[in-house]
N, C-alpha and C positions, 0 to 999 in steps of 0.2 A: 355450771350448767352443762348439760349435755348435747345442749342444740350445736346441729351440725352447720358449718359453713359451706352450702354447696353451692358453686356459681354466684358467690354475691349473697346467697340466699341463708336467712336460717330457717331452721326447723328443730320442731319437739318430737321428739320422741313418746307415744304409748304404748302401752299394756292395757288390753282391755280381758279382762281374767274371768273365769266363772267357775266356782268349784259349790258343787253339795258336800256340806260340810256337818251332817249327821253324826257323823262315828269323832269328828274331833270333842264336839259337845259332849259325848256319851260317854269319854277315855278324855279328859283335859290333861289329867298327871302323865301320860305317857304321850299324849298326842299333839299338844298344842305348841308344844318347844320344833319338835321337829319339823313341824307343820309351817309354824312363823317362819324360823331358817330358810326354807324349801323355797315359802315366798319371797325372802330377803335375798337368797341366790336368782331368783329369776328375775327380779329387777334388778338388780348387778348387770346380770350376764345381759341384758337388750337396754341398760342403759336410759330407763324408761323416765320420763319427765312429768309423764300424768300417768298414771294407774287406779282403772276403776275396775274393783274387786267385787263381781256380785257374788251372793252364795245366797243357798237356797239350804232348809229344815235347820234352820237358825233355831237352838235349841237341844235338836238331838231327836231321840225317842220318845225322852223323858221328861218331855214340856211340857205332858198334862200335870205334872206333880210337882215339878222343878222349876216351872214359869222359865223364864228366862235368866236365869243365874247367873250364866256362863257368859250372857253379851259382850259385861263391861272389862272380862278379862281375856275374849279373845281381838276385842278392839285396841285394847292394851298393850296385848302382843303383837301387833299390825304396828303398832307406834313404834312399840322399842325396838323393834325387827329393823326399822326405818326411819330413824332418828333426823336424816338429810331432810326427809318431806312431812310437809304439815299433812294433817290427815285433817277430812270430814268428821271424823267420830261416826259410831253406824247409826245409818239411817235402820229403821225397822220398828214393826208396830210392837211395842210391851204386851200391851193387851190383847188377850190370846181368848177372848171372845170367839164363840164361835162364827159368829156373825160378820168377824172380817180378816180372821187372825188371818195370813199366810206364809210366815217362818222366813217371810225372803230379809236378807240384811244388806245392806251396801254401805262401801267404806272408799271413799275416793281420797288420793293421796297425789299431790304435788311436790315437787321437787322447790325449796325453797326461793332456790337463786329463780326461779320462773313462774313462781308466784304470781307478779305483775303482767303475765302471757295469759293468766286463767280466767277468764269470770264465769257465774252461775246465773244461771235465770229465776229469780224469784218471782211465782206465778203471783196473780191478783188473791188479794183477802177478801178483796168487798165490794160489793156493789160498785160500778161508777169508779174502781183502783184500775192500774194498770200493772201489768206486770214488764221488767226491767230485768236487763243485768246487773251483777251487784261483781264488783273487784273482790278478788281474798286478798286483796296490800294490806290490809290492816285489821285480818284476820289472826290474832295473834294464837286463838286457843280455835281447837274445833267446833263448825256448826252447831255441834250435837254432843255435848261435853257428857251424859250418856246415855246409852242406848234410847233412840228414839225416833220419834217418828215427824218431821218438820214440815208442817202443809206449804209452810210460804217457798218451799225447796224443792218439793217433790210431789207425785202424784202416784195413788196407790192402790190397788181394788183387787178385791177377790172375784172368781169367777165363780159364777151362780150357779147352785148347786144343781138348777137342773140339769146340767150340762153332762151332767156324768150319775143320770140319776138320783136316789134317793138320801147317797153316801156323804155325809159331808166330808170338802176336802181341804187343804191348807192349800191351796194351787192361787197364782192368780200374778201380778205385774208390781214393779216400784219403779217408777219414771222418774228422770232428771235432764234437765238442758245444763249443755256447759258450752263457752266458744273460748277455744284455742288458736293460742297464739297474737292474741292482744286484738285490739280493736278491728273489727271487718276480719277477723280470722276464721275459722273453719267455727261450723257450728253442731254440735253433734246432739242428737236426744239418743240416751242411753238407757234400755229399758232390762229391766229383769225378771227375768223370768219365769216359773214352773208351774210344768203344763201337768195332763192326766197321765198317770201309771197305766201300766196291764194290768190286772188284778190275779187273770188265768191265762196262763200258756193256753190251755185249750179251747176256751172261747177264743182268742186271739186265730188260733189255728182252724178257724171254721169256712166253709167256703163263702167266699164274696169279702165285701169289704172287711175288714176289720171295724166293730164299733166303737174299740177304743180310738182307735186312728181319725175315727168321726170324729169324733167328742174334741180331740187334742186338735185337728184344726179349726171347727170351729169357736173352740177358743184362742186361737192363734189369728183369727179373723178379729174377735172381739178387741183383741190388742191392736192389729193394727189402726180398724176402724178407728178406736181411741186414741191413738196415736195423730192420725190424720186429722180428726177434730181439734187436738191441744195445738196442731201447726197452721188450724185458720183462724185463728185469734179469736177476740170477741169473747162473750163469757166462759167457751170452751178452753179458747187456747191462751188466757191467762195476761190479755194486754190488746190494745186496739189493733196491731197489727201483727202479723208471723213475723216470726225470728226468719233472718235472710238464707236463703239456700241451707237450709239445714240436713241433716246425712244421720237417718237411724241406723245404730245398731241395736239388734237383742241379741244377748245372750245368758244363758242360765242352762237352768237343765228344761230340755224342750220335750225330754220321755220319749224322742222318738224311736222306734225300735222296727226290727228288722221287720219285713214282710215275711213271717215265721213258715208259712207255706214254702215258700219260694228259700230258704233257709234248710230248711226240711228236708228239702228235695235235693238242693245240693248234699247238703251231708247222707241223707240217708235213701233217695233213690224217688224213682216216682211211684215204685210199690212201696217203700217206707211212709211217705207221704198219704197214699191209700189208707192203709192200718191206721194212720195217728189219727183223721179223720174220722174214722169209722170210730175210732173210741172217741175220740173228741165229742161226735154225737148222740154218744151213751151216759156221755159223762162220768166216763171207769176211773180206777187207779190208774197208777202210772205204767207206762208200758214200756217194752223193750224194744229197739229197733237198732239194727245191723248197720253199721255205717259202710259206706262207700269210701272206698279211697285208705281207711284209716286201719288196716289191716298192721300187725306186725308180730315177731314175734311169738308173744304169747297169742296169735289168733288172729279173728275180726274183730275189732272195735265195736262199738253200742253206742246210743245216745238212751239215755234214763228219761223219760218224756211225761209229765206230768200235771196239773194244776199250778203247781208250784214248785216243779222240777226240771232243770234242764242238767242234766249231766250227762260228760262225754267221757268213756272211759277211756280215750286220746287226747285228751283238750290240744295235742298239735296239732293235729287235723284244723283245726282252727286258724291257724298257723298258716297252712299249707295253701288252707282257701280262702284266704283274708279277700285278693282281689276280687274274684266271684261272689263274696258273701257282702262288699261294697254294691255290688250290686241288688240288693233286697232292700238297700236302705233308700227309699223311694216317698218318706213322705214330705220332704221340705219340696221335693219337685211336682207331686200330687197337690200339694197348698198352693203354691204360684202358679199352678194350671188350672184352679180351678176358679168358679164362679165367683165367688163367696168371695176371692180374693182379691180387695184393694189397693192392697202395698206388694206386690212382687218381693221376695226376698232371695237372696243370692248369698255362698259364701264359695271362702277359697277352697282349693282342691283335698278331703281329708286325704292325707298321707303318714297318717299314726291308728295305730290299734283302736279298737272301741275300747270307749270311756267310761264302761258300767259292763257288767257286775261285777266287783272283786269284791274276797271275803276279806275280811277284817284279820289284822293278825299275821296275816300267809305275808312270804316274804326273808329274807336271811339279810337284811338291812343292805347291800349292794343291789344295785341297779339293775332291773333284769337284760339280759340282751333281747337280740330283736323279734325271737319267740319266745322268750321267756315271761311275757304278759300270759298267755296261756294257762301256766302255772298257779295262777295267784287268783284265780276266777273263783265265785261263789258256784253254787250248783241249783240255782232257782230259776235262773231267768236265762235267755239266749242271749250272749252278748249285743250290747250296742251301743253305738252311736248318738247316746242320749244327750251330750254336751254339745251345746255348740255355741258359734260366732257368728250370726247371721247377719247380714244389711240389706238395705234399699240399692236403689240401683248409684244415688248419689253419693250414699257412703259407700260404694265397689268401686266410683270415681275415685273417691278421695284415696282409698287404699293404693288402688293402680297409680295414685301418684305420688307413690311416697320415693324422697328422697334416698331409704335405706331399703333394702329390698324387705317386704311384709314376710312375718314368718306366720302360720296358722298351724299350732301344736299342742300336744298337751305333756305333763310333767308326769311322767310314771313314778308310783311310789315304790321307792325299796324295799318298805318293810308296810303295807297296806294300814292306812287309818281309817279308810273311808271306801265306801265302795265306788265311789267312782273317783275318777282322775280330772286332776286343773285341767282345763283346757284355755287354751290364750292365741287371741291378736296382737300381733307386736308393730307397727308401723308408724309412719314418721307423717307430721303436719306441718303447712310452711305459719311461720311466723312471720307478723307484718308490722 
């Protein structure tokens, strides 16, 4: 095992992972080899004892046609990637109904020798049942031997379609309780997540709120609330009483995205901003604007500005004003400020590139350097900060106390399978 000896004390090690994993479904022959590896090096390199892997458009593109094909062979690859830990098998709904499909899949994996540190919460079936934890000691094969979806394990819902209008969406939560580190050990509910997209740059870019940025807390409300209900027991929370001191995290892809105005503005000026606006309430083609700053040889710089265009004819520029462009990313602090909100949410400091948009493909299979993400961008969307690792204020405790210092990063691809990148919590629980 990997547990540390610190002061007398042990501890386990986790990975708690989130990657949209679209383009591996869509390309398995070129994409899933490299993909398992990727994750097989990153629990190497943090050593990790428990890893729970959400991913989010489990499927692909291609799941109105193809149903879920691809499930039982990229859980497959999660196994053999990681031969040392038992795996879950993925959690995730088959049935691609429209009425509740949401593409989310989770695959939780243990480290053998620490097996006996793990248990799972198995909610109530029935009237007058209670719900328990259950040991994986004698867990020989996984939960979910394949692809599927285990009520007495998990809890799951899509969000309602009025939330985002008339469109239906695949967005919505898959919940799990686990307590680390053996009995009276840390207890975590792990939720996954995806929330609502932008549909248009330019609606996005209209004055006042963003309405998508409505919609996606609001439903980031609904999660919580639900979340807060499954931990006051009773018919909600799956057993006469709440599990002890427990510590949410969510992570998945949460669509958060820059404050495009405020984006704008940096890159292209506060007359840049003027113009995009004034088309934005014409609803034109796409327009041309002059970047600020991003000047070079061949001239001044552009940003291509559209429904469904963002292209910079410097994508360094990007580069240049990472730190100022962290600042537009403003909605996980607008959610925990506001009314609506129940559960406060908190993560660690980003200190890596945004996690979305890259094109598929782009890449020369080495690791880009430290502007070299720039490079690999698609030309639709304005980068962002879509992925993340959020907690409650009790899971920011448990982080802050971890025995190995917490890393909060994401895995840049060398040669792009997916448009966006892993992003992972790495941090340490005492064991008792």
């Amino acid at each position: 095992t990997t547990r540390l000896a610190v002061r007398r004390r042990l501890y386990m090690r986790v990975l708690l992972l989130t990657h949209n994993v679209a383009g591996i479904f869509d390309d398995p022959d070129e994409a899933l080899r490299p993909w398992a590896d990727g994750l097989a090096a990153l629990v190497q390199r943090t050593r990790a004892d428990f890893i729970a892997l959400h991913m989010q458009e489990v499927g692909g593109s291609r799941w109105r046609t193809c149903g879920l094909d691809g499930a039982a062979a990229v859980a497959g690859a999660v196994e053999a990637a990681l031969p040392d830990h038992w795996s879950s098998g993925m959690m995730v709904r088959t049935d691609t109904a429209e009425d509740g499909f949401t593409a989310l899949g989770s695959i939780y994996l243990v480290r053998r020798s620490a097996m006996q540190l793990v248990r799972l919460w198995r909610w109530k079936e029935a009237e007058g049942a209670t719900g328990a934890f259950e040991s994986l000691r004698a867990a020989d094969g996984p939960l979910v031997p394949q692809p599927g979806l285990p009520s007495r394990h998990c809890r799951h819902e899509r969000f309602p379609r009025h939330l985002y209008g008339s469109t239906w969406s695949r967005k919505g939560y898959l919940l799990t309780r686990w307590q680390l580190g053996g009995g009276g050990g840390a207890v975590l509910d792990l939720v996954n997540v995806h929330n609502f997209h932008d549909e248009s740059n330019l609606a996005a870019l209209a004055a006042g709120a963003s309405t998508y940025a409505s919609c996606r807390q609001q439903a980031l409300s609904l999660v919580t609330a639900a979340l807060l209900g499954l931990r006051g027991g009773g018919a909600a929370g799956g057993g006469a009483a709440p599990a002890p001191a427990s510590a949410a995290f969510l992570f998945g892809d949460f669509n958060f995205r820059l404050d495009l105005a405020h984006a704008v503005s940096l890159l292209c000026g506060a007359e840049g901003l003027q113009r995009a606006r004034a088309v934005a309430a014409a609803d034109a083609t796409p327009l041309r604007l002059e970047t600020s700053g991003g000047g070079g040889e061949g001239g001044d710089g552009y940003l291509l500005l559209g429904p469904k265009q963002f292209e910079l004819s410097q994508p360094s520029l990007l580069a240049r004003k990472l730190t100022e462009l962290r600042g537009s990313d403003r909605e996980l602090a607008a959610f925990s400020a506001s009314a609506e909100c129940a559960l406060p949410l908190e993560e660690l400091p980003l200190a890596f590139p945004p996690s979305y948009a890259y094109r598929e493909g782009k890449g020369d299979g080495t690791p880009p350097d430290e502007a070299g993400w720039c490079d690999l961008l698609a030309s639709k969307r304005c980068p962002a900060w879509c992925d993340r690792v959020l907690m409650d204020r009790t899971g920011g405790a448990l982080v802050a106390a971890s025995a190995v210092t917490a890393e909060y990063g994401h895995e840049p691809q060398p040669r792009v399978l997916t448009d966006h990148n892993q992003v992972y919590l790495a941090f340490s629980v005492e064991s008792r």
